[in-house]
N, C-alpha and C positions, 0 to 999 in steps of 0.2 A: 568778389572783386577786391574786397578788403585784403583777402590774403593773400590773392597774386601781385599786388601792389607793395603788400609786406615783403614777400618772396624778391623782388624788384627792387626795390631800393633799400631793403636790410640785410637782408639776408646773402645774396649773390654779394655787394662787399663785403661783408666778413669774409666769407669764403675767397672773394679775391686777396684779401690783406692776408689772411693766411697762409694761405700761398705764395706770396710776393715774400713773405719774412723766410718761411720755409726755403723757397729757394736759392733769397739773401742770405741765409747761411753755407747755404752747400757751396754756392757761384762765388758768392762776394756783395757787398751791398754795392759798389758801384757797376760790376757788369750786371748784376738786376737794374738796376736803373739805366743805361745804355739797352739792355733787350727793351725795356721797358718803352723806350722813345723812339726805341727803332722801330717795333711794331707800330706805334702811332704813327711812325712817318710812313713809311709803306702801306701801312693802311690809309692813312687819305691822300699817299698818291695814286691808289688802285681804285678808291672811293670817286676819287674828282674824277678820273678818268671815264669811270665806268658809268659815271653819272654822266656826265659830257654827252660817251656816248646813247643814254637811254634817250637823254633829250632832244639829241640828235633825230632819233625814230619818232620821238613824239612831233618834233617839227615837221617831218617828214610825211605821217603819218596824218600828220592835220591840212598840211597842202596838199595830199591825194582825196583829201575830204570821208578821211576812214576815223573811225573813233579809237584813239588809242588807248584801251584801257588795259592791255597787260602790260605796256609801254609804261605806264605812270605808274602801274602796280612795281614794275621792277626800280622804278628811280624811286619809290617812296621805300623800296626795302633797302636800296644800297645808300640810303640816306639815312636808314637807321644801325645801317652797317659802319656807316661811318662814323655817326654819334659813341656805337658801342667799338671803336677800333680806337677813339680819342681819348676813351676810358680808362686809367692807368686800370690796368689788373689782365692777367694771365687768361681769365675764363671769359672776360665780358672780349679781349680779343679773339680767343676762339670762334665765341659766338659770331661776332663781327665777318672774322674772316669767311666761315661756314654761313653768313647771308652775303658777301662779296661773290664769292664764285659761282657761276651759273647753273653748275650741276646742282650743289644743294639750295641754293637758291632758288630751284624748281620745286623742289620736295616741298621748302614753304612755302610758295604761290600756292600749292594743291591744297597743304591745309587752312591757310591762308581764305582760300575761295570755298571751302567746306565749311568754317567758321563763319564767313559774313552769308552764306546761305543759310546758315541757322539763326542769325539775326537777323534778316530779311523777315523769316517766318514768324517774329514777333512784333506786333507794332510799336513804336515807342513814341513817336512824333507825328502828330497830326494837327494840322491847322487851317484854318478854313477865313478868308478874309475877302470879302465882296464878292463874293458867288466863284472864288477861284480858291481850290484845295491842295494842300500840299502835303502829301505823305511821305516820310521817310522811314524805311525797314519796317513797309507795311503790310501784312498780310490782304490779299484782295478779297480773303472770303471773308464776309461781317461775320464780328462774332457775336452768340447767345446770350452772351454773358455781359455783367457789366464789371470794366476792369478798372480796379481800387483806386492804383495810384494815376490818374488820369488828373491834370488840371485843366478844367476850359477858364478861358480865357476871351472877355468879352472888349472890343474896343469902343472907346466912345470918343464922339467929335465931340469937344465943347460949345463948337459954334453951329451943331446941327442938332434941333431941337424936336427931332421928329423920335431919338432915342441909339440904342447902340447901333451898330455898323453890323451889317445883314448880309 
């Protein structure tokens, strides 16, 4: 996790600033900076728009009383399309642009939904408070084993003397 995080906020600017100076030489420093703002603007008028319309579907989709969950899946991707199109840098708009459009936009939902189904299969969060439980990305079958990094966590009423909360 440590080094996709590195990868993410190290690495990819360098490589955009690299770029940006590279191109700054060939173009000019000021029509670098004009492409530079102009993708930011085109991109979050493509961004707002497409967002508009996703929530549009989610309104839509919740006053027909259906669950819209590839609906909120695609506003939370053109919502990180937009964050990365407001990015000054060449690659982080790429990126941007390629989850804006719906065709490759599709391709991520797919791996997208192959990813949180392998974190599904792991449990990480489990909690249990007055005979009601709540799991998230839990696996249903118990496992054999007992697993390391687990914290329980006991609550206690100060004003109920009978001991913790069951």
């Amino acid at each position: 996790m440590l080094g996709k995080l590195f990868l993410a906020f190290v690495l990819v600017p360098i490589f955009d600033l690299y770029l940006l100076v590279k191109i700054g030489g060939q173009i000019g420093t000021l029509n670098t900076v004009i492409l530079v703002l102009l993708t930011a603007f085109i991109g979050a008028v493509l961004a707002r728009s497409q967002g508009m319309a996703a929530m549009q579907k989610v309104r839509e989709n919740m006053d027909q009383g259906i669950m819209p969950a590839e609906e909120i899946l695609d506003a939370v991707i053109i919502f990180a399309a937009g964050l990365t199109l407001l990015t000054p840098g060449f690659i982080t708009d790429t990126l941007g642009l390629l989850l804006l459009f719906p065709l490759t936009r599709g391709y991520f939902k797919r791996w997208l939904r192959i990813k949180m189904a392998n974190w599904k299969k792991s449990p990480n969060v489990h909690m249990a408070y007055q005979h009601t439980e709540f799991k998230a990305w839990s696996n249903p079958e118990p496992r054999s084993h007992k697993i390391e990094n687990v914290i329980d966590i006991e609550a206690h009423n100060p004003d109920d003397k009978d001991g913790p909360l069951q």
